[in-house]
C-alpha positions as CSV (number, residue, x, y, z in Angstrom):
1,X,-29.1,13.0,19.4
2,X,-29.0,12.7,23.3
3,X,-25.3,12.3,23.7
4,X,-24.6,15.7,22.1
5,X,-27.1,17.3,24.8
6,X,-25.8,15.6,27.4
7,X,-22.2,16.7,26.3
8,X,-23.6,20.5,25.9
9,X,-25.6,20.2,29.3
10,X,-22.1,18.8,31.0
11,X,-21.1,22.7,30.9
12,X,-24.1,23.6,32.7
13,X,-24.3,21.2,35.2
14,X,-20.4,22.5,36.1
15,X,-21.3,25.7,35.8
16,X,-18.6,27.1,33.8
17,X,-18.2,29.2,31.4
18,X,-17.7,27.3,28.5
19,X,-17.5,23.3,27.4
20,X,-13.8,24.2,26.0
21,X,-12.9,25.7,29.9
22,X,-14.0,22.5,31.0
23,X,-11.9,20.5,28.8
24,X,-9.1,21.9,29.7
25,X,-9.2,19.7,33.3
26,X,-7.7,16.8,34.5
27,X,-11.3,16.0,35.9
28,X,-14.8,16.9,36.7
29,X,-14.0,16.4,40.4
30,X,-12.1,19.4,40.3
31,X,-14.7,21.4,40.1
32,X,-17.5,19.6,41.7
33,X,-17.2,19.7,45.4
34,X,-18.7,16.0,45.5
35,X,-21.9,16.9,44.3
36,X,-21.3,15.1,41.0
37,X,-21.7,11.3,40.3
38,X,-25.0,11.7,41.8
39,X,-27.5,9.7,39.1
40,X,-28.0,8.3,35.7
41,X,-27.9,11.5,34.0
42,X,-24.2,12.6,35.6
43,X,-23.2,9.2,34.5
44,X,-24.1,9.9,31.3
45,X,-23.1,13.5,31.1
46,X,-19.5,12.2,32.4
47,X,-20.1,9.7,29.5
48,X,-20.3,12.6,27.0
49,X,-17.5,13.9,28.1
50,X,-15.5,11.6,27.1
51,X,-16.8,10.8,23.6
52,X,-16.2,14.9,23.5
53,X,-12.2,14.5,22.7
54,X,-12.8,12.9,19.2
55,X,-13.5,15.7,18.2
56,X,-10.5,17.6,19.3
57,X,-11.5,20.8,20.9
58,X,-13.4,23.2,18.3
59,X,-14.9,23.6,15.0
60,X,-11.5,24.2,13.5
61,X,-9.4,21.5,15.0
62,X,-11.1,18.7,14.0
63,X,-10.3,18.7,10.9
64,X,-6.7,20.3,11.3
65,X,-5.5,17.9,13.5
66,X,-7.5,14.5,12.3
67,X,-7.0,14.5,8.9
68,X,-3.4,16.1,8.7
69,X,-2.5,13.6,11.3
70,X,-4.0,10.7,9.6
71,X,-4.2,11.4,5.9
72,X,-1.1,13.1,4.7
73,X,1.4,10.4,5.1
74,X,-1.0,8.3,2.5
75,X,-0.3,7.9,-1.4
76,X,-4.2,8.3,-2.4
77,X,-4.1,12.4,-0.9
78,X,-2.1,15.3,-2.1
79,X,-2.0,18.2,0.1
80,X,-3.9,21.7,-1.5
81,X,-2.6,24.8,-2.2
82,X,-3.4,26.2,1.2
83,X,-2.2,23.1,3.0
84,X,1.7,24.2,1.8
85,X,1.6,27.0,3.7
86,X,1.5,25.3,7.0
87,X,5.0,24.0,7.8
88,X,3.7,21.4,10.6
89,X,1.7,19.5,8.3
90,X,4.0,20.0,5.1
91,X,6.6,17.8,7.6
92,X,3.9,15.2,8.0
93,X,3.6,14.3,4.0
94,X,7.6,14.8,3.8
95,X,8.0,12.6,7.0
96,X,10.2,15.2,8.3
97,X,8.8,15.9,11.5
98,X,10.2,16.3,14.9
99,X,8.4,15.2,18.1
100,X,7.6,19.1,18.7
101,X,5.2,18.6,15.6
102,X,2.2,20.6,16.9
103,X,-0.2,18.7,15.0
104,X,0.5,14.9,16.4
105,X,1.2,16.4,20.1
106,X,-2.7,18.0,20.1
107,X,-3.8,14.0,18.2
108,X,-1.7,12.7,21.8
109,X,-3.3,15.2,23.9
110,X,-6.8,15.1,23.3
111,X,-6.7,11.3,23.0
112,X,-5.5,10.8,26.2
113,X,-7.9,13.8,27.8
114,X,-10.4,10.8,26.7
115,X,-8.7,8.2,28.2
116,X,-8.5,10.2,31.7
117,X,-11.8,10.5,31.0
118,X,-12.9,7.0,30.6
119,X,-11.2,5.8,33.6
120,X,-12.9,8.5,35.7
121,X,-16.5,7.0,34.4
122,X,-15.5,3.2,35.2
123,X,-14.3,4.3,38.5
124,X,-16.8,7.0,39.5
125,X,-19.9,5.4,37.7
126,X,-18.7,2.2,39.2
127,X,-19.0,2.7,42.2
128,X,-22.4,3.9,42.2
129,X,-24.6,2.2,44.6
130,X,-28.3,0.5,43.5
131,X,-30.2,3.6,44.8
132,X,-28.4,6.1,42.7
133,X,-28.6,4.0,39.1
134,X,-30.1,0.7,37.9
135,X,-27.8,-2.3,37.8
136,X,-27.8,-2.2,34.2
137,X,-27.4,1.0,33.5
138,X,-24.7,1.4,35.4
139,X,-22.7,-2.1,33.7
140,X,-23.6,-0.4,30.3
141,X,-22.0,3.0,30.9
142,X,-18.9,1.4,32.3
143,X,-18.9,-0.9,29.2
144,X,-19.2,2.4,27.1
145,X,-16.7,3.7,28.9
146,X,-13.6,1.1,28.6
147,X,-14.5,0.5,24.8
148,X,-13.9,4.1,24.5
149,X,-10.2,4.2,26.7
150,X,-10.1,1.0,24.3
151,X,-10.5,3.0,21.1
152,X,-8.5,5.7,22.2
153,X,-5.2,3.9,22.9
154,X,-6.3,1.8,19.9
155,X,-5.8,4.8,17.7
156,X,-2.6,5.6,19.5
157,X,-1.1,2.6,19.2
158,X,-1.9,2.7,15.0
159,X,0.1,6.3,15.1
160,X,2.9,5.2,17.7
161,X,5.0,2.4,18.0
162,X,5.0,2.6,22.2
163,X,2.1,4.1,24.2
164,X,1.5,4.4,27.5
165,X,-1.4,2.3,29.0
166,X,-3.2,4.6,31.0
167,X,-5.6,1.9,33.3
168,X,-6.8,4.0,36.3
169,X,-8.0,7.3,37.2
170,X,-5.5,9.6,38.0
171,X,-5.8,12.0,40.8
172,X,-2.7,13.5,41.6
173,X,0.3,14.9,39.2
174,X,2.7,11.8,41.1
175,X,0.8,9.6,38.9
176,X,1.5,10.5,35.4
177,X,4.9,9.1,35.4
178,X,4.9,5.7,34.0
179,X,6.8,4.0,31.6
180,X,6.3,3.0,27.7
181,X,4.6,-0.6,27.8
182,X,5.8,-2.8,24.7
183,X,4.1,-3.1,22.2
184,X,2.4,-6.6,22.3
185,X,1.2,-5.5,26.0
186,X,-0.7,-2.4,24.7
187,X,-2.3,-4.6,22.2
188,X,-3.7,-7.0,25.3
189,X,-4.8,-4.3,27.0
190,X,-6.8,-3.2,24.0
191,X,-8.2,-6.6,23.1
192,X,-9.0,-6.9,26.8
193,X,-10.7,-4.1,27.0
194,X,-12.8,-4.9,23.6
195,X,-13.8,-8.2,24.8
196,X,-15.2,-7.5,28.1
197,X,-16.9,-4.1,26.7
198,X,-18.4,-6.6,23.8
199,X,-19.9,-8.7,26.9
200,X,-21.6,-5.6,28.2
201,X,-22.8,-2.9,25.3
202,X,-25.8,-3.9,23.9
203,X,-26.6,-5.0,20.5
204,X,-28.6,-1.9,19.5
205,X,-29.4,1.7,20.7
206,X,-33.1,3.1,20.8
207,X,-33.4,6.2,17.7
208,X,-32.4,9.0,20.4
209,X,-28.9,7.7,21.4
210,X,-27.7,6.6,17.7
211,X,-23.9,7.1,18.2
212,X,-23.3,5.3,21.3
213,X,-21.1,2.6,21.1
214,X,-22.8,-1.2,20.5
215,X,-21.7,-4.4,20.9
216,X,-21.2,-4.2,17.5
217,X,-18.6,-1.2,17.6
218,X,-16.6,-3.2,20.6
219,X,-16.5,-6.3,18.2
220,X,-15.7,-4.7,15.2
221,X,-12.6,-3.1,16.7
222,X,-11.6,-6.6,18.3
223,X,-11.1,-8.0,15.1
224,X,-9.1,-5.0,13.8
225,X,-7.0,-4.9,16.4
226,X,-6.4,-9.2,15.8
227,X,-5.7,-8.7,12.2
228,X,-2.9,-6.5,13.0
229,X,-1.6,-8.3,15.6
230,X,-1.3,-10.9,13.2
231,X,0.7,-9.1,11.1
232,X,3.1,-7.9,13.5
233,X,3.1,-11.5,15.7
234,X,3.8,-14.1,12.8
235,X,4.0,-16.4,15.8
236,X,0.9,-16.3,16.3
237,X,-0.8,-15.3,12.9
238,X,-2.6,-18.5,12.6
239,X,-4.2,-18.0,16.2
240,X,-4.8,-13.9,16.1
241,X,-6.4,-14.6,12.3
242,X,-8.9,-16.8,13.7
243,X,-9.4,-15.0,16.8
244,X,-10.2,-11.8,14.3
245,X,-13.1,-14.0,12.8
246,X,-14.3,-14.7,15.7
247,X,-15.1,-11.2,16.7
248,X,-16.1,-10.0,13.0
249,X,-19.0,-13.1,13.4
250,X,-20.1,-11.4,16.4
251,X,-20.7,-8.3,14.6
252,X,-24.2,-8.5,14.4
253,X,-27.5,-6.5,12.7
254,X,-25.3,-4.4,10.3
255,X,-26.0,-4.7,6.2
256,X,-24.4,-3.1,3.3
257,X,-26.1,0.3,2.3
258,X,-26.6,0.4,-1.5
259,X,-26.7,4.6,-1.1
260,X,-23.2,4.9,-0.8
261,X,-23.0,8.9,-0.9
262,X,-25.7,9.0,1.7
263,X,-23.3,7.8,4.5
264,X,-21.0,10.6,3.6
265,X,-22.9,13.8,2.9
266,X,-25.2,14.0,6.3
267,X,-28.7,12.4,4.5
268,X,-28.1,8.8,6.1
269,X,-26.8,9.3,9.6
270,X,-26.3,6.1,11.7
271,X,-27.4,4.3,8.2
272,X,-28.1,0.5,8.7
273,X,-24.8,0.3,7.8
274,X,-23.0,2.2,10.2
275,X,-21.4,0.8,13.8
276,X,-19.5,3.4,14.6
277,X,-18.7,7.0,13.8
278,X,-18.8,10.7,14.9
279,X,-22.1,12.6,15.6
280,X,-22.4,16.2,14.2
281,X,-25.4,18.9,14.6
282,X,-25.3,22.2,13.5
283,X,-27.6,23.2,17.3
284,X,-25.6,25.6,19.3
285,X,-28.2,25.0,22.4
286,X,-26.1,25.7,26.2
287,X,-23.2,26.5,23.8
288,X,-22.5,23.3,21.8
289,X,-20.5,23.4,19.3
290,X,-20.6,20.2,17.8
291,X,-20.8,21.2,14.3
292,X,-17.4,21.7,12.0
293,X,-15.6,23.4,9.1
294,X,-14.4,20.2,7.3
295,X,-15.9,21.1,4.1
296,X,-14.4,23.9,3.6
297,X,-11.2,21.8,4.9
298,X,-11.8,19.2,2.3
299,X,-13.4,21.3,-0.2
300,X,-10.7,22.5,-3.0
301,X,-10.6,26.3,-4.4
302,X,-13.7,24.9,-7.4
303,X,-16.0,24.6,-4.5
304,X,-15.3,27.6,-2.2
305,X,-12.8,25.9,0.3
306,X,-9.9,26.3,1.9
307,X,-7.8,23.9,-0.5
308,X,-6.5,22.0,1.9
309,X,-6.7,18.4,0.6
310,X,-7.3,16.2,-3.1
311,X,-7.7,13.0,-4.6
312,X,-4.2,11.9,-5.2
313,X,-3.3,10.6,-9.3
314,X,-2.8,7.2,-7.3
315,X,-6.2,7.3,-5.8
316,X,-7.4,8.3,-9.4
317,X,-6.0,5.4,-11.0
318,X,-7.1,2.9,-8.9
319,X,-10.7,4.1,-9.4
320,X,-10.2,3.4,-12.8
321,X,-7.9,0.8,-12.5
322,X,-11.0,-2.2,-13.9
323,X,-11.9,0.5,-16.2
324,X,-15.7,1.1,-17.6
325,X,-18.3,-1.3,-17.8
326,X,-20.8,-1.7,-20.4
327,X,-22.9,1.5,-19.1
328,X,-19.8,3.7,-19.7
329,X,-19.1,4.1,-16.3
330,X,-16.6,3.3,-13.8
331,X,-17.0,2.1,-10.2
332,X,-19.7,3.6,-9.0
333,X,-17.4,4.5,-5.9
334,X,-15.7,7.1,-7.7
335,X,-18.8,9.1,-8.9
336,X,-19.3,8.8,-5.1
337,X,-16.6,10.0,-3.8
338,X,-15.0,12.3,-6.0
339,X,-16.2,15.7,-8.4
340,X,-14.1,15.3,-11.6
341,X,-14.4,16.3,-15.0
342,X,-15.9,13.0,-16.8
343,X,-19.1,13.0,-19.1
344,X,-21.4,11.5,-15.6
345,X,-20.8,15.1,-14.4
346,X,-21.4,17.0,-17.8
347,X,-24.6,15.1,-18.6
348,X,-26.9,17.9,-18.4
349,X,-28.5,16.9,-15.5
350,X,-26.4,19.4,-12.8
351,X,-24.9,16.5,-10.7
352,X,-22.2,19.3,-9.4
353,X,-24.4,21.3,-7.0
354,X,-27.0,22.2,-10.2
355,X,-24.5,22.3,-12.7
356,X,-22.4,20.2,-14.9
357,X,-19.0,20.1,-14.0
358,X,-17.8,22.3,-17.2
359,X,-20.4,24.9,-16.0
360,X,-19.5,24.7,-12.4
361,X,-15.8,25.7,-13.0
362,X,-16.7,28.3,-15.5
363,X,-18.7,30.2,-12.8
364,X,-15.3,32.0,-12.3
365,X,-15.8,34.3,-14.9
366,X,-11.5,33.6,-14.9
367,X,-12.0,30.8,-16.1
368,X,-12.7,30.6,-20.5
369,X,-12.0,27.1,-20.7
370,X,-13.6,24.2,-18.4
371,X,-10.4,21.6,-16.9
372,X,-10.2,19.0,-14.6
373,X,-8.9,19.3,-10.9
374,X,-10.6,16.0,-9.3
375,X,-12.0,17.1,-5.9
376,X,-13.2,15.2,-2.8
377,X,-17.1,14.6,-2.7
378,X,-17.0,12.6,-0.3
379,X,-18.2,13.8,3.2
380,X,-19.0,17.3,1.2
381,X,-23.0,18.8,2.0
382,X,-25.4,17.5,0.0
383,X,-26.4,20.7,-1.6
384,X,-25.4,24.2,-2.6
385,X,-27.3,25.9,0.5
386,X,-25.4,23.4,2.8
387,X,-22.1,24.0,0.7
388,X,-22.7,27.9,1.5
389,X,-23.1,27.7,5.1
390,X,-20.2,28.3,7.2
391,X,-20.5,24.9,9.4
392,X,-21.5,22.0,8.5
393,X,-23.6,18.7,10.4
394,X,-21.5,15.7,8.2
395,X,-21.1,12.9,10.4
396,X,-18.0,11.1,9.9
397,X,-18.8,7.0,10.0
398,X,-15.2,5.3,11.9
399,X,-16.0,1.9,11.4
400,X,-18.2,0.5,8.5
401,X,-19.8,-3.0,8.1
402,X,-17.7,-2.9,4.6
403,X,-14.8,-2.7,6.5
404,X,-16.0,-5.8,8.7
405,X,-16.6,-7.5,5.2
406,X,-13.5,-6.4,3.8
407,X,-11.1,-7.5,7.2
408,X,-12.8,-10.9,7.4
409,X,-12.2,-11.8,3.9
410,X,-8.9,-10.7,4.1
411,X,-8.1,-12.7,7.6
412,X,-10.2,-16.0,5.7
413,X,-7.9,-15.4,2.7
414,X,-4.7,-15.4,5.1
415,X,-6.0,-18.6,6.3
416,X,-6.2,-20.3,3.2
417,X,-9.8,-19.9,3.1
418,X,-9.6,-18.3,-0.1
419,X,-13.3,-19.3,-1.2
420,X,-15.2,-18.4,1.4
421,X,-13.4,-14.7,1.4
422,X,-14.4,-14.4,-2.2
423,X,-18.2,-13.8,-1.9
424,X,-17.7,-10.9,1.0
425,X,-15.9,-9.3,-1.6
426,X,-18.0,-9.8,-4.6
427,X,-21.1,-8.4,-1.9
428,X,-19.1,-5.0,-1.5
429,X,-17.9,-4.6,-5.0
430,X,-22.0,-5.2,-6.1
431,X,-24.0,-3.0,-3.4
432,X,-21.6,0.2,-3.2
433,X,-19.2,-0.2,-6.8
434,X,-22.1,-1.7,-8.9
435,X,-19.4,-3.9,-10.2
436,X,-19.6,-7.6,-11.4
437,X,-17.8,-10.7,-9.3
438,X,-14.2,-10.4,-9.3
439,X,-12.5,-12.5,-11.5
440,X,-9.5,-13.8,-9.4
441,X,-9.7,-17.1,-7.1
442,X,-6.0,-18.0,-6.4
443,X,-4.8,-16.4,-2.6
444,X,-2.6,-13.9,-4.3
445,X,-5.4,-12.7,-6.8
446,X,-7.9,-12.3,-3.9
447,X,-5.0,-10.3,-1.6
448,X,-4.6,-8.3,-4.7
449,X,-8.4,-7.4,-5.0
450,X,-8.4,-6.7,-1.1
451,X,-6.3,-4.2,-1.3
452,X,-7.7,-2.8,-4.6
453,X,-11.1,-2.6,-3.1
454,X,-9.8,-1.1,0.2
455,X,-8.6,1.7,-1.3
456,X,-11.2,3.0,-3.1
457,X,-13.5,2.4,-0.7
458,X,-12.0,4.5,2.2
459,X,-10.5,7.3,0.7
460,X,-10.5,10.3,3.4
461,X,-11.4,7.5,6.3
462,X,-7.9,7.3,7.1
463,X,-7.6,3.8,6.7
464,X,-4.7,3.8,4.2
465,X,-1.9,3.9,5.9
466,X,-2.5,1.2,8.6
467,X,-3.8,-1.3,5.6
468,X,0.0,-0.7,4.1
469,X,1.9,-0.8,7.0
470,X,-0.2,-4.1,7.9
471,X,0.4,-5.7,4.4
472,X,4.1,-4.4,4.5
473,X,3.4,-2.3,1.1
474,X,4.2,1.1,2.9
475,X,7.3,2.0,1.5
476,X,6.3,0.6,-2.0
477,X,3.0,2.3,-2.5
478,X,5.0,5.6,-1.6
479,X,7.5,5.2,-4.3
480,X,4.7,4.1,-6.7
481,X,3.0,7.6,-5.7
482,X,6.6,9.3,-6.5
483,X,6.6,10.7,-2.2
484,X,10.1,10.7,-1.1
485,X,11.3,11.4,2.6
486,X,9.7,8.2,4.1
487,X,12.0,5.2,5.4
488,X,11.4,2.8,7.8
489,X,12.0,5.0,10.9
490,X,8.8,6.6,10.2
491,X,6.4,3.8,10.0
492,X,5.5,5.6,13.2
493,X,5.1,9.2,14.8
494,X,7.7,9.9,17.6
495,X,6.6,10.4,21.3
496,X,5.7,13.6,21.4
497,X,7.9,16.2,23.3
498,X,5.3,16.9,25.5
499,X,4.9,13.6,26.9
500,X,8.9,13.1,27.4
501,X,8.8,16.3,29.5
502,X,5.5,15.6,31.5
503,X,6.7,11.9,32.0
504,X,10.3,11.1,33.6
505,X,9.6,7.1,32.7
506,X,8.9,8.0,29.2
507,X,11.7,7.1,26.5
């Protein structure tokens, strides 16, 4: 893909040493002398560097700062053996963590590197003239560039109660102080932010920048961002639930892809029905290192890994919950998404990596009797050679058009529009669970399936815990789970320490 040479080739064209040495700047300026901010390509490369802080510095952070950050306060995860023996993300599932946690402060960090980032592209790209890029090249990239800053405090504002909306380039250290904006502020910013980038991204991108945000990605956001406002606004639910549909009909070109484990194991990249996720490529060209360790993050102990994260008993059920159909199997979700020990995996036909799942786990010559330890598949290589290797080129898809299917029925069913959210479900539950037409049709039945099908159909995409706090089902669903240590005060992560002593205005 283009975007990750342009964000190895940023390193180059700085002439440093490294693409982590450059990340650790306030700005490209810094170390540019004004020669930067020249042309389309230093546009872009500036571009790159600012989708570069999803990915939170190397190989190994990623996943030891996304997931634990995101994923362990959930009921449908258990943390591994290895995982206990980290103490800063042991206080994340028990919800006793301090705002020194060193997990959510690097989360903080790198998400606000991208939002310096962002405003130095809408300012610096912006005020190129004519001669140095093409009119519409130039609207495009800033577009880019503020539905990124809009993600980014977007995902901050899902982890914290009170952010700070960071809306122009900083250049000098007097700067950073600034105050905590309320809530209902930050979200404005967002939605601004979402709406006017929607204007500007186009619809599609041509086969060698797949990644790059769309119209599409800015819309899709929109509406998540209204369908929690109108959960935490009943004022104006009515208003911020129609607004929501609004942008999820402008999300446009997307269709449901019936290979469900193909957008998860790196065969299906940028699938048709992807809009947005996280590029990955195993190329080390000009000292990239856009490649990862999370399967041997994800992977349990059974398949070589680190042990650092499982399918939760609560997840488990749930995948069963409609139990088997007349083919003997569950939803078809669960084969996808999770190795367990379940006659699909012992049929003789090596569905585990070339083996059947009793077979698999006697491979430890340990081991004299096969048992069950259910084990994420999902966003695990493809085969045993990719299992093997030490990195792996998994994309991880962010936003879904499931999810878009999924939020508007939900808002429609809010609405009293219970009919027409039915269908949206029934087209999810048929193209990725093989599963017949729901059989509720009252507004609570439909909520109920919502919230059924929304968990088993983003387990690991850390969508969990923002559907509970939005449905206000948090503290229930924990107790269900049997987690103790959670309580209202920790709906949200603390400001960070750093932050408070960086920022005399932050409290």
């Amino acid at each position: 893909m283009k975007a990750l040479k342009y964000i190895a080739g940023i390193c180059l064209a700085l002439s440093l040493t490294s693409c982590d040495d450059f990340l650790t700047k306030t700005s490209p300026d810094e170390l540019t002398s004004g020669n930067y901010w020249r042309n389309k390509s230093d546009a872009e490369s500036g571009m790159a560097a600012v989708y570069s802080q999803m990915y939170f510095g190397d190989e190994y952070s990623f996943p030891e700062v996304k997931w634990p950050v995101e994923a362990y306060r959930q009921d449908d995860v258990v943390m591994g053996s290895d995982a206990q023996n980290y103490p800063n993300w042991v206080q994340l599932r028990d919800f006793t963590f301090t705002n020194g946690n060193s997990q959510f402060t690097s989360y903080w960090w790198y998400y606000y590197h991208g939002i310096s980032f962002a405003n130095q592209v809408m300012t610096k790209v912006g005020a190129m003239t004519d001669a140095q890029i093409d009119a519409k090249d130039r609207t495009e990239i800033v577009a880019e560039a503020r539905f990124m800053r809009a993600f980014y405090h977007m995902q901050l504002l899902l982890n914290w109660e009170k952010i700070v909306n960071r809306d122009v380039y900083i250049t000098s250290s007097g700067e950073l102080d600034k105050a905590m904006s309320e809530r209902p502020d930050s979200w404005n910013f967002i939605v601004d932010d979402l709406q006017k980038a929607g204007a500007d991204l186009p619809q599609k991108r041509p086969a060698d920048n797949l990644g790059r945000a769309t119209s599409g990605s800015a819309y899709a956001y929109l509406g998540f961002a209204y369908l929690t406002m109108a959960s935490e606004q009943p004022e104006k639910k009515t208003e911020y639930l129609n607004e929501a549909l609004k942008a999820f009909d402008n999300v446009k070109g997307y269709e449901l892809e019936s290979n469900f484990l193909s957008m998860f194991n790196g065969t299906n990249k940028n699938c048709k029905e992807s809009i947005f996720e996280i590029q990955f490529s195993l190329s080390s060209t000009s000292g990239a290192w856009y490649r990862t360790y999370l399967h041997k993050w994800i992977g349990t102990a059974e398949f070589g890994g680190w042990d650092e994260i499982a399918p939760s008993q609560a997840l488990m059920n749930e995948f069963k919950k409609e139990g088997k159909l007349n083919n003997g199997l569950y939803d078809a979700r669960l084969y996808a998404s999770v190795f367990f020990q379940d006659p699909y995996f012992n049929d003789g036909t090596g569905k585990v990596y070339g083996y059947d799942w009793d077979a698999w786990i006697k491979r430890n010559p340990e081991v004299e009797e096969a048992y069950d330890r259910p084990s994420f598949r999902k966003f695990m290589p493809p085969t045993k050679a990719a299992l093997d290797q030490k990195h792996t080129d998994v994309n991880i898809p962010l936003m879904r058009y499931a999810n878009v299917l999924l939020m508007k029925a939900e808002a429609l069913n809010d609405l009293g529009r219970t009919g027409e959210a039915i269908p949206l479900i029934n087209d999810v539950r048929r193209v990725h669970g093989n599963m017949p037409a729901m059989t509720g049709t009252t507004q609570a039945e439909v909520q109920a399936q919502i919230e059924h099908e929304r968990m088993i159909e983003f387990p690991l995409e850390n969508l969990r815990w923002y559907d509970l706090r939005r449905w206000g089902k948090t503290a229930e669903a924990l107790t269900a789970a049997g987690r103790t240590g959670f309580d209202k005060s920790k709906l949200f992560y603390p400001t960070p320490l750093t932050e408070l002593n960086s920022n005399s205005l932050a409290k």
